[in-house]
N, C-alpha and C positions, 0 to 999 in steps of 0.2 A: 082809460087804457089799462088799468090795473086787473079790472075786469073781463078785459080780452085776453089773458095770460100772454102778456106780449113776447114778458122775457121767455116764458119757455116756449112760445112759435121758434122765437129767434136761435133761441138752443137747439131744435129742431131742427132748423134750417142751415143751420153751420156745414152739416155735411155733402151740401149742396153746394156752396160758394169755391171759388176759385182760394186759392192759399194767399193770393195779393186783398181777398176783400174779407179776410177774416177779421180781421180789424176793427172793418167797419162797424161787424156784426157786433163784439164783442164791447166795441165805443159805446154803442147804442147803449147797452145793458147795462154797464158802468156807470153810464149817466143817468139813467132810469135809478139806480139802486140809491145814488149819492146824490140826486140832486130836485129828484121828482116829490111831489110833495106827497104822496102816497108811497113814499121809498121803502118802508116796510114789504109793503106788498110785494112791492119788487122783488128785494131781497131773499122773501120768503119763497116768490116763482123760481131763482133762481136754485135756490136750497132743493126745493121739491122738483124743481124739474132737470133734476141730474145735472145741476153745472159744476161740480167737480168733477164728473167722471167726462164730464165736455172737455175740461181742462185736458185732463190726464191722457185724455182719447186723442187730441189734434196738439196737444206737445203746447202747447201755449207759452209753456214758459221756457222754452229751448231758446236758448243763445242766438240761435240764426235767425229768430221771430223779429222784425222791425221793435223798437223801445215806448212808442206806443200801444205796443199790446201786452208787451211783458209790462207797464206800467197799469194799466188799465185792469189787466190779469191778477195782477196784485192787490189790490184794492179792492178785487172783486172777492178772492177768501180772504182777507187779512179783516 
């Protein structure tokens, strides 16, 4: 998977999801980065394929986002 640049398909793919399945999107990554055993890779897809400016672009961390994604959100720069 690390090799199909998943997390940044999936960074890509954000602005195509409904506002209720950004979550989803953004779970996925999270777990890829922190839990996959090639988490480096991830990490780094994430870095190079603009996920802060993902963040910053669909408000990730705004107050009215469900607590699973501002949790997940966090973990993803922190």
């Amino acid at each position: 998977m690390a090799r199909a640049d998943i997390v940044h398909l999936t960074l890509n793919s954000i602005r195509y999801l409904t506002k209720e399945n950004v979550p989803i999107a953004i779970g996925l990554i999270s777990k890829l980065v922190f839990t996959a055993e090639k988490s480096r890779d991830f990490a780094k897809q994430f870095v190079d394929g603009s996920g802060l400016a993902t963040v910053a672009k669909f408000k990730l961390l705004a107050r009215d986002n469900p607590p699973s994604l501002i949790v997940d959100t966090l973990s993803l720069i922190s």
